[in-house]
HTML snippet that shows the backbone in 3Dmol.js (N, CA, C, O; Angstrom):
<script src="https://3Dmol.org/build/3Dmol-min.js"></script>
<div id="view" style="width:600px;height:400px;position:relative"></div>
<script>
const pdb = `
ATOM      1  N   UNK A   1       0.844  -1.180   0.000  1.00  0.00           N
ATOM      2  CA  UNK A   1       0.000   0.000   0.000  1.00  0.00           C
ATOM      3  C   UNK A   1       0.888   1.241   0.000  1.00  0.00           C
ATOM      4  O   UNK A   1       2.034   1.313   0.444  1.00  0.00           O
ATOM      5  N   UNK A   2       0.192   2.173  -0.552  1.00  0.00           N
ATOM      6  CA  UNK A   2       0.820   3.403  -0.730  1.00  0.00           C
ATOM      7  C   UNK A   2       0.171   4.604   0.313  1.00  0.00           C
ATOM      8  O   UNK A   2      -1.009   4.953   0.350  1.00  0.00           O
ATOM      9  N   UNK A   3       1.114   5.041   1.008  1.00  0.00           N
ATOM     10  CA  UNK A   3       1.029   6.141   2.056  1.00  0.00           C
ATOM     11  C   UNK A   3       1.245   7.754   0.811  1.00  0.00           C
ATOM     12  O   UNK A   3       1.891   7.958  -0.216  1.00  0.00           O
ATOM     13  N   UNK A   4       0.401   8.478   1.574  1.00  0.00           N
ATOM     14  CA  UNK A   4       0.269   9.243   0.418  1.00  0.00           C
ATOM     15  C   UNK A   4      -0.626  10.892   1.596  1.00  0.00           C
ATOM     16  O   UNK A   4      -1.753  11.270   1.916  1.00  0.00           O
ATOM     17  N   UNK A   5       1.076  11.384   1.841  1.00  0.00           N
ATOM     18  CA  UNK A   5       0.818  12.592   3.084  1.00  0.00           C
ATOM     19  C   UNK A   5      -0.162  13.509   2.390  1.00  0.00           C
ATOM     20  O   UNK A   5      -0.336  13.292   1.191  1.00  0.00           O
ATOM     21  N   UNK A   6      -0.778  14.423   2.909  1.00  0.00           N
ATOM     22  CA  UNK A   6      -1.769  15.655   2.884  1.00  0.00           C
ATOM     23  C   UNK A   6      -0.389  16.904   3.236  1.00  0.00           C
ATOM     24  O   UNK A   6       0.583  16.813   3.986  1.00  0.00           O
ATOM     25  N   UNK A   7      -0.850  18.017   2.327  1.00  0.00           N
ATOM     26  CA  UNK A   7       0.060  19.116   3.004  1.00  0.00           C
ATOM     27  C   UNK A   7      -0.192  19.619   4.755  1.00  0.00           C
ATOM     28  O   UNK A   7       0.533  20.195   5.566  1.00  0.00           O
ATOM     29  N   UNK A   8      -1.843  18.970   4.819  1.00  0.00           N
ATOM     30  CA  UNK A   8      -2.131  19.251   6.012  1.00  0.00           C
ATOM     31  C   UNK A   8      -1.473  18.117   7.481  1.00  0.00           C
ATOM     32  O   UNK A   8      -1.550  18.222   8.705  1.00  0.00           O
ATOM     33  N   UNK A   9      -0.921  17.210   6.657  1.00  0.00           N
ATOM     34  CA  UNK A   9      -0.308  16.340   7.338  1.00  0.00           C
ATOM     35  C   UNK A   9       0.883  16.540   7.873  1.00  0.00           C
ATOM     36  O   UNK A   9       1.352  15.849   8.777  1.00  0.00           O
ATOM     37  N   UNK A  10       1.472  17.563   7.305  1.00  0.00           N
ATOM     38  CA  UNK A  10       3.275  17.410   7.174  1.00  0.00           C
ATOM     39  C   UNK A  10       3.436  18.873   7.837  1.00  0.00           C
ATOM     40  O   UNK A  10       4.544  19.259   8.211  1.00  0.00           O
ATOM     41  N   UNK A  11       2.035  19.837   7.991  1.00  0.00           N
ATOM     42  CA  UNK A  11       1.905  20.833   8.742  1.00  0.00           C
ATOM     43  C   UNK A  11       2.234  20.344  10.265  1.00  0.00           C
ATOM     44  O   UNK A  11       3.101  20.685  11.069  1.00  0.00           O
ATOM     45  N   UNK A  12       1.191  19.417  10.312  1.00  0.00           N
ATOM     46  CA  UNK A  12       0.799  18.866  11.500  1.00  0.00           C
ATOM     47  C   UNK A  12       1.759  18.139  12.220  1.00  0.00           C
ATOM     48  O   UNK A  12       1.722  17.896  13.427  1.00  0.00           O
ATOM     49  N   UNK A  13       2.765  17.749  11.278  1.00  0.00           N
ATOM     50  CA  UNK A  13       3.630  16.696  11.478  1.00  0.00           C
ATOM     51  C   UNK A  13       4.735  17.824  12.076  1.00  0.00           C
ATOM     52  O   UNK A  13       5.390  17.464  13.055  1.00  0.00           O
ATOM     53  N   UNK A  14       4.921  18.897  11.641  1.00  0.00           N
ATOM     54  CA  UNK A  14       5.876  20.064  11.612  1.00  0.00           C
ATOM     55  C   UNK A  14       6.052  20.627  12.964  1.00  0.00           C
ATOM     56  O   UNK A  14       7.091  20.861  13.580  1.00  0.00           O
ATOM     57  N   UNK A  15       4.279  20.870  13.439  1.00  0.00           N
ATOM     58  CA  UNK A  15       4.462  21.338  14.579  1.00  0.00           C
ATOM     59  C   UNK A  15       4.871  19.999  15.777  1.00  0.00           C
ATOM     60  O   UNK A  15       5.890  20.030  16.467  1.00  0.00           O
ATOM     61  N   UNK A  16       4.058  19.113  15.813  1.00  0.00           N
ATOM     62  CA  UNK A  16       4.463  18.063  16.715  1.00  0.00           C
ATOM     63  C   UNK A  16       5.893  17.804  16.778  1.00  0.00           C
ATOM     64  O   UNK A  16       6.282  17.642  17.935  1.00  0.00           O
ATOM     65  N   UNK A  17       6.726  17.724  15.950  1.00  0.00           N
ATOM     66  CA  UNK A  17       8.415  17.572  15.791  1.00  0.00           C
ATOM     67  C   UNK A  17       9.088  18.795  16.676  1.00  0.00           C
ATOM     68  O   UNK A  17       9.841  18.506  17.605  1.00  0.00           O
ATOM     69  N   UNK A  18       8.837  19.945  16.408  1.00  0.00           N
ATOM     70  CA  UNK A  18       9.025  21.397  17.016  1.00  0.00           C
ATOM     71  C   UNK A  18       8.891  20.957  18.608  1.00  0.00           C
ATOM     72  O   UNK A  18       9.922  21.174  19.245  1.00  0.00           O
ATOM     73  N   UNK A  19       7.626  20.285  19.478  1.00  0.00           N
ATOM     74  CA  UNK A  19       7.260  20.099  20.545  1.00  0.00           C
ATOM     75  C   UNK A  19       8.080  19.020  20.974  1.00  0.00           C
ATOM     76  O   UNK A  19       8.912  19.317  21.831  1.00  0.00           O
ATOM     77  N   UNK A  20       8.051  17.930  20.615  1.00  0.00           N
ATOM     78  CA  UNK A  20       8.505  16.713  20.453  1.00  0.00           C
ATOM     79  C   UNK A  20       9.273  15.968  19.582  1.00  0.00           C
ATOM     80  O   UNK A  20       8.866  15.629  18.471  1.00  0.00           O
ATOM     81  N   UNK A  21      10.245  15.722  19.976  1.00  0.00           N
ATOM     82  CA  UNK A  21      11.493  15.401  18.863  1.00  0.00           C
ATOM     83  C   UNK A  21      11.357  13.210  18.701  1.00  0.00           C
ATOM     84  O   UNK A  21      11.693  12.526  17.734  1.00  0.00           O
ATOM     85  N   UNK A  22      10.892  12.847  19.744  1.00  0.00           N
ATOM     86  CA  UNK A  22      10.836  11.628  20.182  1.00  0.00           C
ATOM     87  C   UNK A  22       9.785  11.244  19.378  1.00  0.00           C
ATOM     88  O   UNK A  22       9.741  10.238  18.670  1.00  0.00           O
ATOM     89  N   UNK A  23       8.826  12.206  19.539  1.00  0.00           N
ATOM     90  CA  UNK A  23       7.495  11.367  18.541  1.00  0.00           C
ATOM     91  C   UNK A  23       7.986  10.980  16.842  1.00  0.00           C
ATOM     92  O   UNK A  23       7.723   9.974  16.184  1.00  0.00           O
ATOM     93  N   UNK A  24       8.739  12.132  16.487  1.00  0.00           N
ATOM     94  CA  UNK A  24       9.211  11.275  14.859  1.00  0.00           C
ATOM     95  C   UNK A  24       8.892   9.636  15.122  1.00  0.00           C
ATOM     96  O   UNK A  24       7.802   9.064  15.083  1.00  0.00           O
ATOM     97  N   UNK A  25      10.140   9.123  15.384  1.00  0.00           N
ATOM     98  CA  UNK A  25      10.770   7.945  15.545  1.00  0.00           C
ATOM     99  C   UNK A  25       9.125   6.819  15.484  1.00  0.00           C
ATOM    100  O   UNK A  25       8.887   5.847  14.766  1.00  0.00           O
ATOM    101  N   UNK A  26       8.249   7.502  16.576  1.00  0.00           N
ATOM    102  CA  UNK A  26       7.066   6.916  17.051  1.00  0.00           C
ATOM    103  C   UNK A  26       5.973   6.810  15.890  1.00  0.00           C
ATOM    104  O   UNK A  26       5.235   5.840  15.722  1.00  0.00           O
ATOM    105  N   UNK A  27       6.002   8.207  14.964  1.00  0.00           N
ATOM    106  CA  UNK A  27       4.720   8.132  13.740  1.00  0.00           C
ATOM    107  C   UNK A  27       5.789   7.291  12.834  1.00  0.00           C
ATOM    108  O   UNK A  27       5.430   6.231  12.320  1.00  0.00           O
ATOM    109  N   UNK A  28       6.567   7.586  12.728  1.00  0.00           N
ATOM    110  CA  UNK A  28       7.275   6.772  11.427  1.00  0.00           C
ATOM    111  C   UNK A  28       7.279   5.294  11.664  1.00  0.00           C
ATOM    112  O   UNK A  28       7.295   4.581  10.660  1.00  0.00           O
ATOM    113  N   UNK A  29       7.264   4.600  13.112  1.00  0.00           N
ATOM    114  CA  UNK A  29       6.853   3.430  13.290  1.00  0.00           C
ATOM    115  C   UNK A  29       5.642   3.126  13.206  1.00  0.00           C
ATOM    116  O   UNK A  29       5.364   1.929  13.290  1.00  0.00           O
ATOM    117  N   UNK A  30       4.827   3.868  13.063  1.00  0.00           N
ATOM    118  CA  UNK A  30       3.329   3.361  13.039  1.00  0.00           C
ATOM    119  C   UNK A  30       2.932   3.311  11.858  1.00  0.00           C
ATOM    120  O   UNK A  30       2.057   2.523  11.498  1.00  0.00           O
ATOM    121  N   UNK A  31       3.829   4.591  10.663  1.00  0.00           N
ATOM    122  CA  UNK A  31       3.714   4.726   9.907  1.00  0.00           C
ATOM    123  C   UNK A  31       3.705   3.201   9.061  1.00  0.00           C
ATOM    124  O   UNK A  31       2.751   2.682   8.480  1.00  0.00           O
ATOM    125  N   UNK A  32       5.092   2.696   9.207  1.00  0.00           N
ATOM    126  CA  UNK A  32       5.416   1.839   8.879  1.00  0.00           C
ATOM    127  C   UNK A  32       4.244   0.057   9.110  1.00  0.00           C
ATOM    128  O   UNK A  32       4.006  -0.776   8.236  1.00  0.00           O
ATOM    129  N   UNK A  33       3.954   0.056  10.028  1.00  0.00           N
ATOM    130  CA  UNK A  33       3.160  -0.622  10.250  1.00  0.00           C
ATOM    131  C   UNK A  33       1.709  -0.163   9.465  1.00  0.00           C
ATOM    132  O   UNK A  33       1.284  -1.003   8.673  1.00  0.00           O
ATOM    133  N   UNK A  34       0.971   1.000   9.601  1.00  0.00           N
ATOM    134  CA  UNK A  34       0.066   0.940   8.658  1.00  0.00           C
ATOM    135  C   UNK A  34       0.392   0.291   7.490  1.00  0.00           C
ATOM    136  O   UNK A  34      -0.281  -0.725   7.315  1.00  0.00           O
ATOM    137  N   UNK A  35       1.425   0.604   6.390  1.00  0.00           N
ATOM    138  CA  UNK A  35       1.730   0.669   5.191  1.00  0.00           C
ATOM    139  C   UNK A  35       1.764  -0.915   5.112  1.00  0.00           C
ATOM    140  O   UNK A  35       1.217  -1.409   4.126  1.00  0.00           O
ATOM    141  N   UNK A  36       2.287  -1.678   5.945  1.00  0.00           N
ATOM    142  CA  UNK A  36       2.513  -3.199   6.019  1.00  0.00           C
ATOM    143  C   UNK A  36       1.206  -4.247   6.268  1.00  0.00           C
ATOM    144  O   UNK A  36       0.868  -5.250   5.638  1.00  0.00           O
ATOM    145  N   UNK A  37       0.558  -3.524   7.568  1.00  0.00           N
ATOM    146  CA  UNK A  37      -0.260  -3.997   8.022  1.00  0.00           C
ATOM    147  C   UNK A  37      -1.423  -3.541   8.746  1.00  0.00           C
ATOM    148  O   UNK A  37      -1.802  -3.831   9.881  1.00  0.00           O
ATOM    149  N   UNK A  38      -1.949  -2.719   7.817  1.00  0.00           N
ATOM    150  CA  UNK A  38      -3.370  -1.983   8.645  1.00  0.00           C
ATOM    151  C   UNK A  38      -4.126  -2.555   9.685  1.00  0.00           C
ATOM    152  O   UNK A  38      -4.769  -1.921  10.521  1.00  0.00           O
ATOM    153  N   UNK A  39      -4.033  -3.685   9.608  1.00  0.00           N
ATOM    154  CA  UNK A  39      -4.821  -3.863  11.317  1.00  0.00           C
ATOM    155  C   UNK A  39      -3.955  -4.732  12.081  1.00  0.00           C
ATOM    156  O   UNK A  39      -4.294  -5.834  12.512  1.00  0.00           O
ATOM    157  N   UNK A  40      -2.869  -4.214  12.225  1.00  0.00           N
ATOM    158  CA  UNK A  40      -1.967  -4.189  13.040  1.00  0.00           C
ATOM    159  C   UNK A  40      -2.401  -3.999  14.497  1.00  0.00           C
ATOM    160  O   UNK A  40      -2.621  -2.827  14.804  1.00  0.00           O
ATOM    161  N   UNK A  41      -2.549  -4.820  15.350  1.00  0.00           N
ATOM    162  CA  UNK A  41      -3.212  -4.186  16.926  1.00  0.00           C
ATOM    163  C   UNK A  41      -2.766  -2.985  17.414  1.00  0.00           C
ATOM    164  O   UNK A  41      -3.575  -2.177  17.872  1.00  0.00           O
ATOM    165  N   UNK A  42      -1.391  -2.717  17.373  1.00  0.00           N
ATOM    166  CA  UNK A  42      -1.388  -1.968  18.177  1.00  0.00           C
ATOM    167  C   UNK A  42      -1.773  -0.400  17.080  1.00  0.00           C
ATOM    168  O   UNK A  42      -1.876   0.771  17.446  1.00  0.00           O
ATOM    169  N   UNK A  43      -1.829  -0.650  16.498  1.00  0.00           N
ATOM    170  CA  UNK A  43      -2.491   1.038  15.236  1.00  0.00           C
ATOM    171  C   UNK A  43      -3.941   1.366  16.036  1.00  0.00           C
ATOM    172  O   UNK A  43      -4.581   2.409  15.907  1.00  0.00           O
ATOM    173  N   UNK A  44      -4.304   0.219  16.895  1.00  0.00           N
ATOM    174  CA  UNK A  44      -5.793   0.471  17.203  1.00  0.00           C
ATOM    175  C   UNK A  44      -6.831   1.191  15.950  1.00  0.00           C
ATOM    176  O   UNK A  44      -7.327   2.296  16.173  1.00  0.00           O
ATOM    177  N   UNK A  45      -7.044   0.620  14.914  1.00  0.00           N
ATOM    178  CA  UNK A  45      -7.586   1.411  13.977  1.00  0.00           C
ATOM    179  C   UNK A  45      -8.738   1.475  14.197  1.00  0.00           C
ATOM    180  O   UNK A  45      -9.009   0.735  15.142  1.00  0.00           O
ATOM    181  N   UNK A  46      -9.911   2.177  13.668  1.00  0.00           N
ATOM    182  CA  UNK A  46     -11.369   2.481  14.316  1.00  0.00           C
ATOM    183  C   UNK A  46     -11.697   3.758  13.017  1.00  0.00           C
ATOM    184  O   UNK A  46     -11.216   4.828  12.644  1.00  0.00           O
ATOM    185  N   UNK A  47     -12.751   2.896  12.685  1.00  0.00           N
ATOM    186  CA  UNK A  47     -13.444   3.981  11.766  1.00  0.00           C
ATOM    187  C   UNK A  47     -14.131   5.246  12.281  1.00  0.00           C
ATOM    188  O   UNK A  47     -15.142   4.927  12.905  1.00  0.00           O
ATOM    189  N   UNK A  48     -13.983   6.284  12.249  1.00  0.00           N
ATOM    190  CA  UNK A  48     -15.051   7.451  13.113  1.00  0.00           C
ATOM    191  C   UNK A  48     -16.166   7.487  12.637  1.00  0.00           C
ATOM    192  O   UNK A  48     -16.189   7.528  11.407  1.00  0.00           O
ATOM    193  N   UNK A  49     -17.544   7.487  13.381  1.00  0.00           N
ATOM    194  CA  UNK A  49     -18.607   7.240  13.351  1.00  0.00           C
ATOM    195  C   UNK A  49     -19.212   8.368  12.230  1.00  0.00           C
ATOM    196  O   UNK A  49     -18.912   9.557  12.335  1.00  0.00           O
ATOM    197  N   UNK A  50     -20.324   7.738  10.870  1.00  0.00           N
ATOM    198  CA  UNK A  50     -20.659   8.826  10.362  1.00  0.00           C
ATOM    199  C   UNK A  50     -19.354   9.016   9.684  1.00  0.00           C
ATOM    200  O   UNK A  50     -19.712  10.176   9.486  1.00  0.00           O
ATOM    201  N   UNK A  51     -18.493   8.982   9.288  1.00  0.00           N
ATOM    202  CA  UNK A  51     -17.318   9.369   7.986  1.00  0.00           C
ATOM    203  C   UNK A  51     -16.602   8.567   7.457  1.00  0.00           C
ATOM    204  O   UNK A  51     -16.801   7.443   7.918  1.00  0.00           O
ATOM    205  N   UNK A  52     -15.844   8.599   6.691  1.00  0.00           N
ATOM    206  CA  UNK A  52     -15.463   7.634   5.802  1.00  0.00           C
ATOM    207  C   UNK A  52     -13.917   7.852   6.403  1.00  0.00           C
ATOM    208  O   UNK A  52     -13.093   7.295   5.677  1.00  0.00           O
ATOM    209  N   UNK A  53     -13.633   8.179   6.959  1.00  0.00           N
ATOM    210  CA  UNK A  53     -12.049   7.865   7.503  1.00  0.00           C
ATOM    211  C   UNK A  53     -11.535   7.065   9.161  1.00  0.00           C
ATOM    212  O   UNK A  53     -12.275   6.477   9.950  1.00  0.00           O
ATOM    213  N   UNK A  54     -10.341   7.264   9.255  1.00  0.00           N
ATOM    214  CA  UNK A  54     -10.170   6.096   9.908  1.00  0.00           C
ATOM    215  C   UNK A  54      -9.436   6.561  11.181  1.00  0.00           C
ATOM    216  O   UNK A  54      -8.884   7.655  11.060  1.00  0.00           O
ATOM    217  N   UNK A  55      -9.336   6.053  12.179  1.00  0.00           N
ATOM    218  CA  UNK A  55      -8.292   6.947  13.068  1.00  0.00           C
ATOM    219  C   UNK A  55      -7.006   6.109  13.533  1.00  0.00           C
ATOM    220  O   UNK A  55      -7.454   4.997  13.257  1.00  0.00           O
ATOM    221  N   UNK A  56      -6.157   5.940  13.872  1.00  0.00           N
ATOM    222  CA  UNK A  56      -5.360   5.012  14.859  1.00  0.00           C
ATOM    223  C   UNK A  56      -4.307   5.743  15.368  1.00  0.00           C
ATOM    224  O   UNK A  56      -4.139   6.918  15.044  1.00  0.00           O
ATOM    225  N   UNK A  57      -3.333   4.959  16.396  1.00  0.00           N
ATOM    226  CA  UNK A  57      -2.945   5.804  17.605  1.00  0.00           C
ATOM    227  C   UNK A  57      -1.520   5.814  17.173  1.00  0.00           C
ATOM    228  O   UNK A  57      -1.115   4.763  16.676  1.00  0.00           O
ATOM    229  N   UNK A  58      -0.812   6.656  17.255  1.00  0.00           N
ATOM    230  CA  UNK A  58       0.355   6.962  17.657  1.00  0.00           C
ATOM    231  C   UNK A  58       1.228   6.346  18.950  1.00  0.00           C
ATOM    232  O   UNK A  58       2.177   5.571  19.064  1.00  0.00           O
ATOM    233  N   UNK A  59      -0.055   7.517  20.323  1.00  0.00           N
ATOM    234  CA  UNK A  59       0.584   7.183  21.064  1.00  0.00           C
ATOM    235  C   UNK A  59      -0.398   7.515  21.868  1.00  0.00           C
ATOM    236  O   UNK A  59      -1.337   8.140  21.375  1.00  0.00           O
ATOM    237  N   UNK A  60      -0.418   7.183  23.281  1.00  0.00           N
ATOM    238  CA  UNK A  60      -1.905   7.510  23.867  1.00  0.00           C
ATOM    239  C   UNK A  60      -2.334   8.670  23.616  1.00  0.00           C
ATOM    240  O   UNK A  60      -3.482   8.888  23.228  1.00  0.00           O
ATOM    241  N   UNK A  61      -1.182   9.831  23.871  1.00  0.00           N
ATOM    242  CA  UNK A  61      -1.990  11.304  23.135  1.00  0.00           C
ATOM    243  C   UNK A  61      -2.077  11.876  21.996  1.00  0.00           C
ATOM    244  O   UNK A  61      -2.421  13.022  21.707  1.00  0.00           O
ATOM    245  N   UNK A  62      -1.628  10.703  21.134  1.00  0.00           N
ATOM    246  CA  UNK A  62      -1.338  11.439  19.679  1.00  0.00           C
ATOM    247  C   UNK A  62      -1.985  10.290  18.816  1.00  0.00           C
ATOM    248  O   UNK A  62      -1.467   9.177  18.906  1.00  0.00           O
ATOM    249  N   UNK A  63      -3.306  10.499  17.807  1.00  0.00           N
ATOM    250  CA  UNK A  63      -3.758  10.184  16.844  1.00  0.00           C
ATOM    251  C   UNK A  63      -3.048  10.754  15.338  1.00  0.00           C
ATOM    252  O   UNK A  63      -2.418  11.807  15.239  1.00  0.00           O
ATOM    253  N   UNK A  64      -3.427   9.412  13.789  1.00  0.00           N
ATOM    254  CA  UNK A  64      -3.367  10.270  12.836  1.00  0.00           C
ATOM    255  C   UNK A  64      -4.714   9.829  12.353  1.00  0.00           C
ATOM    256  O   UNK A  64      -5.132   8.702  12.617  1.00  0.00           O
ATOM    257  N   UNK A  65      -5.463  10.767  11.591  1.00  0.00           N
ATOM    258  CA  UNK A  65      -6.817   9.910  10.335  1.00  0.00           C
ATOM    259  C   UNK A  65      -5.923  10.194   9.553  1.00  0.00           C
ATOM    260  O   UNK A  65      -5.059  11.055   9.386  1.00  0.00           O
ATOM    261  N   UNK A  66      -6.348   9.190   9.049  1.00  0.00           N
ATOM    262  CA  UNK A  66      -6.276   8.362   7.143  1.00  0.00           C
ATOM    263  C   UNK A  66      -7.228   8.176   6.895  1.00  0.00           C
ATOM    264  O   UNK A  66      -8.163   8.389   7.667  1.00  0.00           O
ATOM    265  N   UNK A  67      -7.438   7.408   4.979  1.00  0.00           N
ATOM    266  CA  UNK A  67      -8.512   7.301   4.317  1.00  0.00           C
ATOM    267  C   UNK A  67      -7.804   6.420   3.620  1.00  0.00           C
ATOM    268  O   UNK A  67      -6.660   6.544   3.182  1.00  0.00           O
ATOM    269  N   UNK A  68      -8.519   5.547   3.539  1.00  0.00           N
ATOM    270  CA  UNK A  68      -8.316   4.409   2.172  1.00  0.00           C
ATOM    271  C   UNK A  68      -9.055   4.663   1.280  1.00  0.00           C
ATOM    272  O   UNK A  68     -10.230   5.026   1.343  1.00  0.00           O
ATOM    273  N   UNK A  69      -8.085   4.399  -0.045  1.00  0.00           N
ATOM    274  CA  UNK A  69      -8.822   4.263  -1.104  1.00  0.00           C
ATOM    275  C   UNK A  69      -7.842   3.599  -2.279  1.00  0.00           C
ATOM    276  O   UNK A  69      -6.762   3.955  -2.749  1.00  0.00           O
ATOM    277  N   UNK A  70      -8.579   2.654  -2.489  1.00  0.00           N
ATOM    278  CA  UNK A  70      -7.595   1.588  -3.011  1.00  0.00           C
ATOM    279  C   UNK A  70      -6.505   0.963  -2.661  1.00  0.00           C
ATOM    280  O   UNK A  70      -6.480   0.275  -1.640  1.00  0.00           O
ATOM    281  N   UNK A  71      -5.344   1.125  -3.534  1.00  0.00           N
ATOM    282  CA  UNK A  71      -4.166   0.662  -2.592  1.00  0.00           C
ATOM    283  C   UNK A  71      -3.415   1.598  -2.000  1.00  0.00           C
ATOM    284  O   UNK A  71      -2.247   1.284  -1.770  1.00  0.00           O
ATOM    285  N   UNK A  72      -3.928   3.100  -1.570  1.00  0.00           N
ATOM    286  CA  UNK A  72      -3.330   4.069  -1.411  1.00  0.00           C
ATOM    287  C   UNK A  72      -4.329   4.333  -0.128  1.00  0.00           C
ATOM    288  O   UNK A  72      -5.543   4.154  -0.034  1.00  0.00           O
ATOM    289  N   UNK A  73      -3.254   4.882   0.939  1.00  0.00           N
ATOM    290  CA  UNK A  73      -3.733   5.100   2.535  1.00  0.00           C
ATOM    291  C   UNK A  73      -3.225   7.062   2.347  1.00  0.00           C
ATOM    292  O   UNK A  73      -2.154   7.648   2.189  1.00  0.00           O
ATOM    293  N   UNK A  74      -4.524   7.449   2.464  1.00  0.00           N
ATOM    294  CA  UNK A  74      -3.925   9.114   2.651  1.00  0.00           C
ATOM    295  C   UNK A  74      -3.981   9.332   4.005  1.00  0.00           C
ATOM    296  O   UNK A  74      -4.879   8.948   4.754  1.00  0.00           O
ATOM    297  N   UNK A  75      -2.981   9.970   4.308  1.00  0.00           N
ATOM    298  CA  UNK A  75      -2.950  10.344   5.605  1.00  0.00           C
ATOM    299  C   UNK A  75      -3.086  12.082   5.805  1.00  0.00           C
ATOM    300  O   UNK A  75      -2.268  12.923   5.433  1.00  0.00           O
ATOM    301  N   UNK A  76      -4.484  12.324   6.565  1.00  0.00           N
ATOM    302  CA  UNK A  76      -5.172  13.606   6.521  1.00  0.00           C
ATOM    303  C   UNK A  76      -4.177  14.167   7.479  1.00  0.00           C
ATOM    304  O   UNK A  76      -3.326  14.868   6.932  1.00  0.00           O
ATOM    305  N   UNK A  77      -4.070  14.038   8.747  1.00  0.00           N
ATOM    306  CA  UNK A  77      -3.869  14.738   9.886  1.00  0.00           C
ATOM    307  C   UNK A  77      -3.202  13.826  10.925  1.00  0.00           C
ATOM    308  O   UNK A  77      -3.484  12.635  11.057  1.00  0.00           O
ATOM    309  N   UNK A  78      -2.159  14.591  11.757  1.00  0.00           N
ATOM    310  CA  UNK A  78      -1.723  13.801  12.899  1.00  0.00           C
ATOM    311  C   UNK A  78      -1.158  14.892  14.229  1.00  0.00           C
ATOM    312  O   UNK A  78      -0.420  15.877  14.240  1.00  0.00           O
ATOM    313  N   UNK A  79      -2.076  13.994  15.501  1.00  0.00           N
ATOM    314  CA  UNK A  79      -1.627  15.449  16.697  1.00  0.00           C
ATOM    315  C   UNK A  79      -2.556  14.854  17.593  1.00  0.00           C
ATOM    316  O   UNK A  79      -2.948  13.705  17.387  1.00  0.00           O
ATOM    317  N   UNK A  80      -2.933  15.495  18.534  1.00  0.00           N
ATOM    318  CA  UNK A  80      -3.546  15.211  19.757  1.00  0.00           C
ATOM    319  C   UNK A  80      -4.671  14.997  19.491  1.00  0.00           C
ATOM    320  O   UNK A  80      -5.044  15.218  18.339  1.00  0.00           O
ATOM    321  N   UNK A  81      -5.472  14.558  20.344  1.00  0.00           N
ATOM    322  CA  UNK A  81      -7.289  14.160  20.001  1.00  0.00           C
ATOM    323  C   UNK A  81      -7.814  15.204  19.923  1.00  0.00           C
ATOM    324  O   UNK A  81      -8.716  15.095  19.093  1.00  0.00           O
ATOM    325  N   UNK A  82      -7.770  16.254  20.347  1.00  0.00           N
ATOM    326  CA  UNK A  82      -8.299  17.616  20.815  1.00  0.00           C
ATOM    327  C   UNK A  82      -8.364  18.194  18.949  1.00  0.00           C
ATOM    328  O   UNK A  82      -9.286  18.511  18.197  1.00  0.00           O
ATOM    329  N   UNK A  83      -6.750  18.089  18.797  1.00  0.00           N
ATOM    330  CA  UNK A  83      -6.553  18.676  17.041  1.00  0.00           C
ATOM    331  C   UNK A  83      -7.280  18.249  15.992  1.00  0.00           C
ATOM    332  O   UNK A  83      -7.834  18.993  15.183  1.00  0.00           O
ATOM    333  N   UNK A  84      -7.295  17.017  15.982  1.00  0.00           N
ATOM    334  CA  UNK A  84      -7.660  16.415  15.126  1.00  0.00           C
ATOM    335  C   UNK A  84      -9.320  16.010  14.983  1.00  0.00           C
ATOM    336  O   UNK A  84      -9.724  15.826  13.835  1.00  0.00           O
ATOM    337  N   UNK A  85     -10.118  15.892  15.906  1.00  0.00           N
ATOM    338  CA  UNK A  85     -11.122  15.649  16.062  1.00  0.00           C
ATOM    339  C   UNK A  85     -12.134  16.669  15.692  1.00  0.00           C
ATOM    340  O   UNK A  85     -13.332  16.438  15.854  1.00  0.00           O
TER     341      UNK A  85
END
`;
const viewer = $3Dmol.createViewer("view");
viewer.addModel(pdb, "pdb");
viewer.setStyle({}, {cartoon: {color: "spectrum"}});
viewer.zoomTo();
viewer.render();
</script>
């Protein structure tokens, strides 16, 4: 599958790095695991109720949504529940 960032992603991604230097290491592992294995347990993936996208965890305080569509996973947004929701 193909991972396929949002400019709004790499915003998002921009500021969290600025705050947190440790989380890289953490989305790029999850990253990695989406791309391999979307229902991967620990991605906790979960469709949000009412929309067509998807959520899974980072890290307890940090979500990203994605969207599938086909063999390509877009990844909308990634940051705290508060941000993203």
């Amino acid at each position: 599958m193909n991972l396929i960032p949002s400019l709004r992603f790499y915003r998002d991604l921009g500021k969290l790095e600025k705050k947190n230097e440790r989380l890289k290491e953490a989305i790029k592992k999850q990253m990695g695991r989406l791309q391999n294995n979307p229902t991967h347990p620990s991605l906790r993936l979960h469709r949000l109720s009412g929309q067509s996208v998807y959520s899974i965890s980072v890290t307890m305080s940090i979500r990203m949504i994605v969207a599938f569509r086909g063999d390509d996973i877009h990844l909308l947004r990634v940051g705290t529940h508060e941000d993203v929701y």
